[in-house]
Phi, psi and omega in degrees: 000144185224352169206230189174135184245138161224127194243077202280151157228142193167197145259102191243003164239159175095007179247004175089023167283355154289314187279347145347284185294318189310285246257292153339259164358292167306344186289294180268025172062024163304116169259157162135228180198155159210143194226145183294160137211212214257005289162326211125203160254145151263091145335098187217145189228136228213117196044095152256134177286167200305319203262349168266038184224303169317291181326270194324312194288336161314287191301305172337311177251011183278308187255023147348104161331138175313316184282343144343141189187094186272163128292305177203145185255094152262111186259128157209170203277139175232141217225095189272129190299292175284081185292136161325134188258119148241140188253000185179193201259133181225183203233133187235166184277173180289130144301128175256097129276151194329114196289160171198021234210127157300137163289145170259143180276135184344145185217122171313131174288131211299177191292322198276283169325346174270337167307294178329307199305303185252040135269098192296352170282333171272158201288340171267027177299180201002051173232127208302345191246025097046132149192186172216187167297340198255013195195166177124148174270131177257254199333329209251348185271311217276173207207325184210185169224168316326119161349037181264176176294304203288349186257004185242153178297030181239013178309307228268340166242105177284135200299174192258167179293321196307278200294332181270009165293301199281343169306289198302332141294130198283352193263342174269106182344319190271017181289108168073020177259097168320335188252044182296161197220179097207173197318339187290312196201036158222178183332154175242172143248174163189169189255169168174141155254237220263349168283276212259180142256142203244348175203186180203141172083229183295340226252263186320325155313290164296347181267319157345309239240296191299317170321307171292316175316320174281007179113322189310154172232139206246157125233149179256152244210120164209198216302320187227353161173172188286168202228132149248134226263105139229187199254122214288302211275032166254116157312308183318298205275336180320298202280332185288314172280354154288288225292330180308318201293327247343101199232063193286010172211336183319149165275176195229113180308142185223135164238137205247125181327327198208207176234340187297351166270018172218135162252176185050026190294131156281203167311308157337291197273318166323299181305312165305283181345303202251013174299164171275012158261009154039038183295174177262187193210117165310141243196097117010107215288323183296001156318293197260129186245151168078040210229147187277136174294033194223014166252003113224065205288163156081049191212125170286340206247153161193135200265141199235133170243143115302150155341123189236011189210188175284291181346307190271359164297306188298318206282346174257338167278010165248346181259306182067032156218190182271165156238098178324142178232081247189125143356080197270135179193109126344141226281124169110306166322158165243141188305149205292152162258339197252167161280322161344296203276304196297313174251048152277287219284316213269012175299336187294333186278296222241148189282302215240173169229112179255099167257129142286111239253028173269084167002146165244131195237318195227128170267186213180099178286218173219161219249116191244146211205154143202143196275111188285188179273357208203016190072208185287132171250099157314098182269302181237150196228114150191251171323160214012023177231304188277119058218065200290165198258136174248118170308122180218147166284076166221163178276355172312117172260343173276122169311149198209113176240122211225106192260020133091200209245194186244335177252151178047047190282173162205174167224177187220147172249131151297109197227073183059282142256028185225151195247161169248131144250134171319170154281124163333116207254338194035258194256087191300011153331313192262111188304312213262012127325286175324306186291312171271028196259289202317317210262353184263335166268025189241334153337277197312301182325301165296350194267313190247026190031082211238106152251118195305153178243340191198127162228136224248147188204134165327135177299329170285122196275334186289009182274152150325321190257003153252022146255354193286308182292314169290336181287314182316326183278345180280312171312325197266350196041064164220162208280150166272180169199120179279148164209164193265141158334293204282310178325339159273334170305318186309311207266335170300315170304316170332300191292337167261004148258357291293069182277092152264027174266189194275157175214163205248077212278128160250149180210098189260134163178192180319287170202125190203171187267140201253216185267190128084346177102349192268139163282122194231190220174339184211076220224129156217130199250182175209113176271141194201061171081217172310307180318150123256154152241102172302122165226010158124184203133222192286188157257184173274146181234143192278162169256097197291139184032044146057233172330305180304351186287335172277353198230012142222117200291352175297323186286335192278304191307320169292339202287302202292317193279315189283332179288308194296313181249120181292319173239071151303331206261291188323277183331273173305355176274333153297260213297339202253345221309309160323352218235164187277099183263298242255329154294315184298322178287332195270335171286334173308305177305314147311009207028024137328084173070038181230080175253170221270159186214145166257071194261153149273325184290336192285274180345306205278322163314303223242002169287313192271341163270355157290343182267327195125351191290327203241147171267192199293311174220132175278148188271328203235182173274147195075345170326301174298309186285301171317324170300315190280278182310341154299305183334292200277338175288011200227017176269131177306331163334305182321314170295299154199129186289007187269003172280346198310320194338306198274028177274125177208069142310091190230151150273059175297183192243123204241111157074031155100031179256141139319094191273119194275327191303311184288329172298301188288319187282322184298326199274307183328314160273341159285123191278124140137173215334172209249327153315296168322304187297343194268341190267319158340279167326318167262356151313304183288321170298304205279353169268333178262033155235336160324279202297341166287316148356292165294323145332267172337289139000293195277326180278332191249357188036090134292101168266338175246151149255141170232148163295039222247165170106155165308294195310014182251028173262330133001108163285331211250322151318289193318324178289342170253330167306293174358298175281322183268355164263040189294329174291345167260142143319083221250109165234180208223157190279164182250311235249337200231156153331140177259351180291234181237343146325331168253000178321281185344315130341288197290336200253301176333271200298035202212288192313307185304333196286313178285006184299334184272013178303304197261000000 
């Protein structure tokens, strides 16, 4: 032997892991080189002795750069014809070869750069693009792989001598950070509105500040698409951006200059905030003080970021107050990327524009967490968490492409054990959704030289994005795979517990395509892998005029009271009495354009206009059900359950059904606070769906349960199923959406398990 080869994988380029190993190498009087390729790094040492080869190899996974991530180590022996001449350990360029290797995801900007930023002695003081290896946009920049400057939107600045010394040094933090910068020769900003510019640099920055201050609603141009901008504690201005929006009731995100603008944080949540995926992280409304009550009303929660960039470090330390922080997107749209589109599309939004001339190449929405009762919970995946790679224990040898759902959508590539899911894609209503659905896989694909072998699509033949997938299988001439909705929710938690025995799935949400053609919504299943087994859940109920039913809850209310209720006609003509009641029924009857649905979210639609909370038409999705649960968590019940014993509103379990018949006439009749009642109601779902649960459990000998679908995001169901399944293993997903953000995941691993079909 005359050397030694090391072949790490992980995320290891774009984190300051060549100079890592250099700085290393050197410690220990280490000869050789190490270079990035398509592989990861490669490592080679030439005689290294035994014990600066241990010491190294130690260090190697201990003292990791933050952004870091080995996967994998492979060490062997090398027998060089020609041996390398090294006089010392040096850093060689990158091979552009077959990728195998992580993209790194967008990184909140680090303690040192922030330092730089507000030193007047340093030369990047006050300048918005400021980064280093360790923080900084990767994911939203890239154009290609290998990760270099000529394949990212910083192709367009050529570095200055300052910067391009310190990229070419291995002892300088800024070794190798592509999108390094400073005020000489990267990027600006500037304010303007939609005719002129009105200032530039620090200039543009202070009138920004002032603007806000002043009522204006801004958009603002950051890592992965523009922000529209008001000042969080103006009613005035709060509501002038709803009324713009016409956005009257969604909460609306607010980011606050520090964590000194927040009490009572735990730990948890302090650690998301300030993480280097900088999400944003649901809150506890008594968290955030001052804040105008029209940013997230009839809502206990408000989702709060920090600064994750420069720009937004300088623009809250210079204002030094919270700010709404919101999507600028036209209604339906996905938020703007260009300066162009912004001030084309947002006039109607935004007065003024602070803009930059550093491309947004991937947009990347920002990414919402919260720390549950039950750990970090994932609503939305998208900046700094994407396209980090998930590790699985399976025997899959197939590219494998599973393109998610048509709301919230994402997709995922299988690549033998490592699943990649897009960044939140959201509502393929919408072409230019659609389009960017079609450019973010044939991206990802050219990014991992990824060709599909099998692709997996949602069971509904009418969504976009399981025809997207069969005309792609067709082009490609590779086999399609239909899969059922809830059964890829099931199994997306599987994957991420890298759960394989059979399990008992409850997978509750809106809607989805069941077997057999049925529409379903309340489902408990007995998952095997590949297998579903239907074993029963809520009943079907019809959905009056099809679509319109989710964003009008009135239409639920009737559906559920005529099936359900013997003076059902009575009830409703109190409550409906405005509304064409009286054709909808007759049309329920007829089945006219009323097909039967077993949803729990339609249920939660039609509990919460019974109590009152909801009008007539809902503006955002979840509008109800998120209301009826801020609601019931404000129940004297609550306080203390052991009175719940005597409540007795129940869903028993009738032929392996939720008897909804029993439900509805007992909560009609139960007298009392409009809290109670919302709490009841969810007391009563999470005990007939336990005890259906349970059943099951005992008839197929089961230990685990799992928690899937959107409505599990529902903390305080989730939290009473939990409890009343205590003797099981009950698990609910962390990492990934439990909603159709995580679908995709799920439809992957279902398609690997059929793979040898095909």
């Amino acid at each position: 032997m005359n050397g030694i080869e090391l072949r790490i994988k992980g995320k290891v380029q774009g984190v300051g892991f060549r100079p890592f190993v250099w700085l290393l190498a050197n410690e220990y009087g280490l000869k050789g080189d190490v270079n990035n390729d398509g592989q990861g790094v490669l490592i080679r040492f030439v005689n290294p002795e035994k014990e600066a080869l241990t010491h190294f190899l130690k260090d190697l996974q201990e003292k990791l750069p933050p952004l870091a991530l080995i996967t994998d180590i492979q060490q062997c022996e090398k027998h060089w014809e020609n041996l390398p001449h090294f006089a010392e350990f040096v850093i060689r360029e990158s091979e552009n070869n077959a990728m195998d290797t992580q993209i790194v995801p967008d990184a909140a900007t680090c303690p040192a750069c922030v330092e730089d930023l507000f030193n007047p002695e340093n030369r990047r003081y006050h300048y918005p693009f400021t980064n280093c290896t360790h923080c900084g946009p990767r994911f939203t920049i890239i154009k290609k792989i290998p990760y270099d400057r000529k394949n990212t939107s910083m192709s367009d600045f050529p570095f200055c001598p300052d910067c391009e010394h310190e990229y070419k040094n291995p002892a300088d933090r800024r070794f190798h950070a592509q999108p390094n910068a400073c005020p000489v020769c990267g990027p600006h900003i500037w304010l303007q509105d939609t005719e002129n510019q009105l200032a530039t640099h620090q200039t543009a920055l202070k009138q920004t500040a002032l603007l806000l201050k002043e009522g204006e609603i801004l958009a603002i141009k950051g890592i992965g698409g523009f922000h529209l901008a008001c000042d969080a504690q103006n009613f005035d201005s709060v509501q002038l951006l709803r009324d713009r929006k016409h956005r009257p009731s969604k909460p609306l995100a607010v980011m606050v200059p520090s964590l000194d603008f927040l009490q009572n944080l735990t730990e948890t949540e302090i650690k998301l905030l300030t993480s280097t995926a900088a999400p944003i992280v649901l809150l506890q409304k008594n968290k955030v003080s001052n804040l105008a009550e029209n940013i997230a009303p009839n809502l206990n929660e408000i989702g709060v970021m920090l600064p994750s960039n420069p720009l937004q470090h300088l623009l809250l330390r210079e204002i030094n107050q919270p700010l709404v922080m919101t999507s600028a997107n036209p209604s339906g749209e996905p938020p703007v990327l260009d300066n162009e589109s912004a001030v084309k599309k947002l006039s109607n939004l935004a007065d003024f524009y602070l803009c930059h001339n550093r491309d947004i190449l991937q947009r990347a929405d920002d990414s919402l967490v919260r720390a549950s009762f039950d750990g970090m919970e994932t609503l939305r995946r998208a900046r700094g968490y994407v396209p980090d790679e998930m590790l699985l224990k399976t025997e899959n040898t197939k590219n494998i492409l599973a393109l998610g759902s048509d709301l919230k959508n994402t997709f995922c590539l299988l690549k033998h054990d490592k699943a990649v899911v897009s960044q939140h894609i959201g509502d393929t209503a919408n072409e230019l959704v659609q389009q960017q659905l079609e450019n973010n896989i044939d991206l990802f694909c050219q990014i991992y030289q990824f060709k599909p072998d099998l692709i997996a699509v949602d069971a509904h033949s009418g969504y976009f994005s399981s025809k997207t997938g069969k005309n792609l299988a067709k082009k490609l001439s590779v086999p399609y795979v239909e899969v059922l909705h809830h059964h890829s929710h099931i199994a997306a938690v599987l994957a991420e517990h890298d759960c394989h025995e059979k399990v008992i799935g409850l997978a509750l949400d809106g809607i989805g395509m069941g077997a057999n053609g049925q529409l379903w919504g309340g489902e408990c299943l007995l998952v095997d892998g590949e297998q579903s087994q239907h074993l029963g859940g809520l009943p079907a109920v019809a959905l009056p005029g099809g679509d319109l039913a989710a964003t009008q809850p009135w239409r639920n209310w009737l559906a559920h009271l005529q099936k359900f209720i013997p003076n059902w006609s009575y009830i409703t003509a109190k409550t409906c009495s405005e509304l064409p009641w009286e054709p909808l029924s007759n049309a329920i009857e007829r089945n006219l354009n009323s097909p039967l649905i077993s949803s729990a979210g339609r249920l939660f639609d039609a509990v919460a206009y019974g109590l009152g909370i909801v009008g007539d038409k809902l503006s955002w999705e979840g509008e109800a059900a998120c209301y009826l649960e801020a609601l019931a968590t404000k129940s004297d019940l609550i306080k203390d359950e052991k009175s719940s014993v005597n409540i007795h509103v129940k869903m028993p379990i009738k032929n392996n059904q939720l008897d909804l018949a029993t439900f509805w006439q007992n909560w009609l009749a139960y007298d009392d606070s409009k809290e109670n009642k919302a709490f009841v109601f969810h007391y009563a779902l999470a005990k007939g769906f336990a005890e259906l649960a349970r059943q099951q459990a005992k008839r197929h000998n089961c230990k685990i349960i799992v928690l899937s679908g959107g409505v599990m995001h529902n903390q305080l169901l989730r939290r009473l199923l939990k409890q009343a399944l205590s003797e099981f293993n009950v698990l609910s997903a962390h990492q990934y959406p439990m909603g159709d953000g995580g679908l995709s995941l799920g439809q992957a691993m279902i398609a690997a398990r059929l793979s040898n079909e095909y």
